[in-house]
Structures are given as structure tokens and as C-alpha cells.
C-alpha positions in Angstrom: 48.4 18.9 -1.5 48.0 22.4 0.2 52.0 23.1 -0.3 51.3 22.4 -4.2 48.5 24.6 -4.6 50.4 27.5 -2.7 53.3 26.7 -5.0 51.2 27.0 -8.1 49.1 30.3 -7.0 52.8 32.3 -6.5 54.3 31.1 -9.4 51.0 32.5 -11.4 51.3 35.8 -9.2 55.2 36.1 -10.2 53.9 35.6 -14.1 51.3 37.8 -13.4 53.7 40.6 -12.4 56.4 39.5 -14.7 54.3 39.8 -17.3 55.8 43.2 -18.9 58.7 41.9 -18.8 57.6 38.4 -20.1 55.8 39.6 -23.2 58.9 40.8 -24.8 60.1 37.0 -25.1 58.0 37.3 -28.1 55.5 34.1 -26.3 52.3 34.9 -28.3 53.4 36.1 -31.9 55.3 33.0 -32.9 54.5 31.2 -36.0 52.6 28.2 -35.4 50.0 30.9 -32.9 47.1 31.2 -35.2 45.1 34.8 -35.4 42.0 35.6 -37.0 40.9 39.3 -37.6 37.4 40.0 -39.1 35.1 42.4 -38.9 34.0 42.0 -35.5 35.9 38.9 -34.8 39.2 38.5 -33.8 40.1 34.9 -32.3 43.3 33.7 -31.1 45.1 30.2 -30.4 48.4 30.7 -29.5 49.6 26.8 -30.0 53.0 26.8 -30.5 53.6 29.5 -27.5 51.5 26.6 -25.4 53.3 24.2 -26.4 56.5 25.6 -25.4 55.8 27.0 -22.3 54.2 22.9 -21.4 58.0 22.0 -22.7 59.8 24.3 -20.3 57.4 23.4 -17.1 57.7 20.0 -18.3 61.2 20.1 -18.0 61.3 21.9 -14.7 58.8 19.7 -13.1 61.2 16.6 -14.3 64.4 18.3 -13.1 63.1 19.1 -9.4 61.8 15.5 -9.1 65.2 14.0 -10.1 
């Protein structure tokens, strides 16, 4: 269980420093990601982005286990 979490805190650190670099994938602005801008509001569910990014862990989670 330890080895897990260690996994899981440096891949976050990795996307944490990749993130410059990340952002330009366009993850965020895709349609499907809803964004609301009022007044003094601005709310925003990035759905599609999360469901592609649970996709493509998915997918690397099943391919190591194999």
C-alpha cells in the first residue's frame, strides 16, 4: 500500500511540473468543459477533459496489470 501511495504522490509531482508543458494539450478548453462567467462568478466543470484523462489512466492502469 505504501509503494502505491509513493507511486501516486510522484506522478502528481511530475504533473505538477509538467504542467506548462501539459496545458498546451488544450485539457481544459474542450467542448463538452462547461464555463460560466458572470459578474462576480465564474464556475468551471471541465467534464469532458475528466473524462479523458480517467480514459487514459484507465487504460494505463489496465495495461501495467496485464
Amino acid at each position: 500500500m505504501s509503494r502505491t501511495l509513493i507511486v501516486l504522490g510522484l506522478i502528481l509531482v511530475a504533473g505538477g511540473l509538467l504542467w506548462p508543458w501539459l496545458s498546451r494539450l488544450g485539457l481544459g478548453h474542450l467542448p463538452g468543459d462547461i464555463v460560466i462567467h458572470r459578474q462576480h462568478l465564474h464556475l468551471y466543470f471541465p467534464i469532458t477533459s475528466s473524462l479523458l484523462v480517467s480514459a487514459v489512466a484507465s487504460l494505463i492502469v489496465w495495461l501495467i496489470g496485464r
